[in-house]
Every structure is written in structure tokens, then in C-alpha cells.
C-alpha positions in Angstrom: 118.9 106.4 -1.5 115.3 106.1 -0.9 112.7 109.1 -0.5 111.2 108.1 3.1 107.9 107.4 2.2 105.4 107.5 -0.6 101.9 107.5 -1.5 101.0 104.2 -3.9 99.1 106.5 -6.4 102.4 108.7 -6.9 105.6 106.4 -7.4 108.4 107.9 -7.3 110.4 107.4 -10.5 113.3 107.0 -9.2 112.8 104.1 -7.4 112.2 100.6 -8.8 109.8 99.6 -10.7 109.6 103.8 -11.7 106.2 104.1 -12.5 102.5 103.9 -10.3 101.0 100.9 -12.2 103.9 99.0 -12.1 104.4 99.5 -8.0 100.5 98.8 -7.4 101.5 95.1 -9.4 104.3 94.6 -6.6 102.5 95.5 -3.9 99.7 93.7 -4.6 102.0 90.7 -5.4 104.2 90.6 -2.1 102.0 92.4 0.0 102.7 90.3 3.4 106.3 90.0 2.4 106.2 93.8 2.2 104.3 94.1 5.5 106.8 91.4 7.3 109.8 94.1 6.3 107.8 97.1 7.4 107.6 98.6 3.9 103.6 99.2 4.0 101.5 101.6 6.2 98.2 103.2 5.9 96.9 107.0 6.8 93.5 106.7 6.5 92.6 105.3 3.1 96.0 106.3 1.5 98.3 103.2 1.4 102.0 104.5 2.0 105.0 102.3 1.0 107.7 102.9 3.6 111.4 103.7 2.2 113.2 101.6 4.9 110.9 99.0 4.6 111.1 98.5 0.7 114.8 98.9 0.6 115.2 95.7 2.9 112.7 93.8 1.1 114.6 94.7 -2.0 118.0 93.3 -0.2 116.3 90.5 1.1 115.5 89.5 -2.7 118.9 90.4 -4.0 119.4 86.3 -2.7 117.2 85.3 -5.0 119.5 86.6 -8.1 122.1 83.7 -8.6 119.2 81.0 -9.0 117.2 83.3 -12.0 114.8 81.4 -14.3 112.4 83.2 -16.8 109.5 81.8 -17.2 109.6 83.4 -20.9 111.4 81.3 -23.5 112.9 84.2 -25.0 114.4 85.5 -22.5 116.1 82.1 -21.2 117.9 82.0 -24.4 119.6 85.3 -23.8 120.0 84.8 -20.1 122.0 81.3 -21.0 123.9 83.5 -23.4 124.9 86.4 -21.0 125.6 83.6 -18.3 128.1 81.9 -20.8 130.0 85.3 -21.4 130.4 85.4 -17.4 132.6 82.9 -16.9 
């Protein structure tokens, strides 16, 4: 469950990516995907990421899962591996 709202500057840590610096990354990212699914509002300077919002951004992504590739070599190597013991 997500808190309903939350300052940028004070992430909560319960909710992904956990931390502040990280959040500011994604937002600045996906900021008009963000906007499109509600998830960003501002009270006077104070940018305000929206719970509802987020959560169906973070659905919307969950397609985006099954089609994975890492741009980090490493990781594709242990991705390949973990997809062999799947099936």
C-alpha cells in the first residue's frame, strides 16, 4: 500500500526505489509519463509525487517485465542464467 502522497525531498523508504536520490533519478527520468498517470503535483515550490498516481505508473511498467534486457553485460549473464532455471 502506498502512503497518499509525498514530498520528493523525503522518500518514503518503503516505497520503491527507497531512498530521495534515487526517486529524484525517476522522476526526472519519466517525468511526463509520471504526469500522464497523475503521480506528480506541485504546492508551491514543493514537488509532491502522488501515491495513486505512482502505483499505476508502476502497474503500467509491470508490461515491460517479460521483454527485460540489461544494458550491463554482467548482468545479462545472470539474467540468461535465472531465465534457464525458469523453465
Amino acid at each position: 500500500m502506498f502512503p497518499h502522497s509525498w514530498d520528493l525531498s523525503c522518500w518514503p523508504a518503503e516505497v520503491w526505489p527507497g531512498e530521495s536520490k534515487r526517486g529524484r533519478w525517476i522522476v526526472r527520468s519519466y517525468r511526463d509519463e509520471l504526469m500522464r498517470h497523475g503521480a506528480l503535483s506541485r504546492a508551491g515550490r514543493t514537488l509532491v509525487v502522488l501515491g495513486t498516481g505512482y502505483a499505476r505508473w508502476l502497474e503500467q511498467r509491470a508490461a515491460n517485465v517479460p521483454g527485460f534486457q540489461a544494458n550491463n553485460p554482467s548482468f545479462r549473464v545472470h539474467s540468461s542464467a535465472a531465465h534457464s532455471n525458469i523453465d
